[in-house]
N, C-alpha and C positions, 0 to 999 in steps of 0.2 A: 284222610277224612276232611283236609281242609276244604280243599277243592271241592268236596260234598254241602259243605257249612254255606262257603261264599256263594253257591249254586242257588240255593234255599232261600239265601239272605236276599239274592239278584232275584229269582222267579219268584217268590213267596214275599206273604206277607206275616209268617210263620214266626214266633219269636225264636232267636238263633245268639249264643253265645257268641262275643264280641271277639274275632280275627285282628290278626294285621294282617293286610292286604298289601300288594304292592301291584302293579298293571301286569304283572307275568301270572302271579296271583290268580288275578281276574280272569285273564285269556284262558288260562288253561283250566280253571271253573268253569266252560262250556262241556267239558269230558267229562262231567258230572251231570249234565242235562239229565238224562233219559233219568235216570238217578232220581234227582228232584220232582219227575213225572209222575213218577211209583207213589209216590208221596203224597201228590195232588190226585192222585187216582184212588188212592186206599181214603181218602178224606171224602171225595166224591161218593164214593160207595157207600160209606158211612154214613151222608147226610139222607141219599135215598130212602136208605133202611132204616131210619130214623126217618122220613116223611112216609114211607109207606104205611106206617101205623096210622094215618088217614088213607092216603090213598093213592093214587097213581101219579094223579095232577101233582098235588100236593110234593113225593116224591121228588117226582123232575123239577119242580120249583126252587125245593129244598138242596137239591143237587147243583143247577146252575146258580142260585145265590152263593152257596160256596164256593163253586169255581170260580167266579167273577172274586168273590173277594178274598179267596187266597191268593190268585193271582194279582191282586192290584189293578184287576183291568190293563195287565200291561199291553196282553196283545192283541186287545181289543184296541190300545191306542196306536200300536203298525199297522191295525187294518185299517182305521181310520185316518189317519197320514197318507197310506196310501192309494186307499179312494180319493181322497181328495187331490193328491198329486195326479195321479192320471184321467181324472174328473178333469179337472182345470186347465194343466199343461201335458197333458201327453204327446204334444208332437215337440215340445219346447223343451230340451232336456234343461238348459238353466234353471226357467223357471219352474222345471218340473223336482229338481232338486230345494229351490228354494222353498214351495208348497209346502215338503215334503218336511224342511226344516221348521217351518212357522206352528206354533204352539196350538193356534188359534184352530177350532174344530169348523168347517165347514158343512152343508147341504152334502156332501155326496160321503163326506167322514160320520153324518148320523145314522145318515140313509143303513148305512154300512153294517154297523154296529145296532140299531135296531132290528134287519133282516139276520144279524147275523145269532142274535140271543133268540128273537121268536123262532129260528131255525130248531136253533140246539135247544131250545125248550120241548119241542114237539117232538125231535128226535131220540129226546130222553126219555119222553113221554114213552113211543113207541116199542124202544127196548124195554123199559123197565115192563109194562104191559107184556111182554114176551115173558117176563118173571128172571131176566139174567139182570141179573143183581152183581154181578163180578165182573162178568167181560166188560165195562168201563174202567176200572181199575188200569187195563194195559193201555189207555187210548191213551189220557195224557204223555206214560212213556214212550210210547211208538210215536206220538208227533213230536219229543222234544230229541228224537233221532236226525228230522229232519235237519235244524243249527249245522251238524257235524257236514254232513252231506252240501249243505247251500254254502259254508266257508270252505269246503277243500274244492268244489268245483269253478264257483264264481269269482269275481274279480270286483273288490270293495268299490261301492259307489261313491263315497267319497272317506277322510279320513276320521270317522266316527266309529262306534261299536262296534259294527261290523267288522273294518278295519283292524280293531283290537283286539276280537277275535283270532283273527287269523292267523296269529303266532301261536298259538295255543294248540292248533288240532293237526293233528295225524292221519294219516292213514291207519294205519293201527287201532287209533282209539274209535273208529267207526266200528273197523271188521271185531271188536269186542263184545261192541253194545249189537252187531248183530247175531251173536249164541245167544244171547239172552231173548230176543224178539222172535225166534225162531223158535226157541221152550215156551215161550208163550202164545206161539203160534199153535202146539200140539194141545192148549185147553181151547185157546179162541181162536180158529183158524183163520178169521176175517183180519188177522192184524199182516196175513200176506199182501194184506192190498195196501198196506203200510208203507213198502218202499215206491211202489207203483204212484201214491200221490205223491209223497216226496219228490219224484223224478218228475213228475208232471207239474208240480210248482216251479221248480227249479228249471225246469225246459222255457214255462213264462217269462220267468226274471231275467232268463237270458236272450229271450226272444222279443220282449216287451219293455224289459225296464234295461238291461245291460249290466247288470250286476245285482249285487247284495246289500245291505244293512241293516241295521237293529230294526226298524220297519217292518221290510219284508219278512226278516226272521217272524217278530211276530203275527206277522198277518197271515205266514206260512204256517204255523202252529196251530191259529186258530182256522183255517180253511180244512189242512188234515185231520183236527178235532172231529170237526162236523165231516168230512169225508168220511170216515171209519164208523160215525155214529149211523149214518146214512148205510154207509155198508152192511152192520148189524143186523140193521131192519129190513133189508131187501132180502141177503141169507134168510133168516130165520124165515122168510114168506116165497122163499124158493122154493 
């Protein structure tokens, strides 16, 4: 359960009993991802059903303020990093890594992060309207799948998170977490299209950027978020 702890402590901003950690630690608290997803997903649910006692809006409101801030806005900050890196320098991989490092939010890192909430706002909106109050729950899990999938494929962009990941994950520790995505495919079947973004992120990074990091990881999280959200709402009006 450590590996569970330090997960929570990394993605959340959940209060968590105080670990010794050490960088092995850390790495291998990525095989606890999907884990920590559950988490952010049963919270998610919980804040709708609690805004729907108004209303729809209301709901999805209530639903995306908590996900924004149990997460910390972390991967809201890889998406934005990485608009802005391939905004500014996309033919210049130097400077497209330095971008990428600079703290400082640019025009194409707001741009980002503002389409990317009015997105999932509307898209919450949508499902919740459909009256499925649960199948968000698996979404966060099914995109924190992804991490495992983008460190055993890719090849770290430079020597950061990403990086320090990759001592950590297995082959093994993916084909685990997918029995579980696959039982939760038989209530929400839309989480089949779960690996499909995945592999469609991961095709970008390798065709667009050349590898991975903490960034991308979240930028990839928050894009299959909204991918699945989107998915929900087309199913249900199939």
């Amino acid at each position: 359960m450590k590996g569970l702890v330090i997960a929570l402590q990394f993605l959340t901003r959940l209060p968590m009993p105080r670990v010794h950690a050490d960088e092995h630690d850390f790495a291998r608290s990525m095989r606890w991802f999907p884990a920590a997803g559950l988490v952010i997903g049963a919270l998610l649910a919980a804040a709708a059903v609690f805004g729907f006692l108004v209303d729809s809006w209301t709901a999805a409101l209530c639903a995306l303020l908590l996900w924004v801030w149990v997460t910390g806005g972390l991967h809201l900050d890889g998406l934005s990093d990485l608009a802005d890196a391939r905004g500014a320098a996309h033919k210049d991989r130097a400077h497209f890594l330095a971008v990428m490092a600079d703290p400082h939010v640019g025009n194409f890192g707001v741009t980002a992060i503002v389409l990317q909430l009015f997105t999932k706002l509307v898209l919450l909106h949508g499902v919740i309207e459909t009256g499925s109050l649960v199948a968000p729950i698996f979404i966060p899990f099914a995109a924190r799948i992804g991490p495992l999938v983008w460190t055993l494929w890719l090849p770290p962009l430079h020597a950061g998170l990403g990086a320090r990941f990759a001592t950590g994950i297995a082959p093994r520790h993916l084909l685990l977490w997918a029995l579980p995505l696959g039982a939760s495919a038989l209530a929400v079947p839309v989480l089949l299209a779960a690996p499909a973004l995945i592999l469609l992120w991961g095709w970008w990074l390798k065709r667009c950027v050349g590898g991975v990091s903490g960034d991308c990881h979240g930028a990839g999280i928050e894009l299959v978020e909204t991918g699945l959200l989107a998915a929900l709402l087309i199913a249900h009006h199939l």
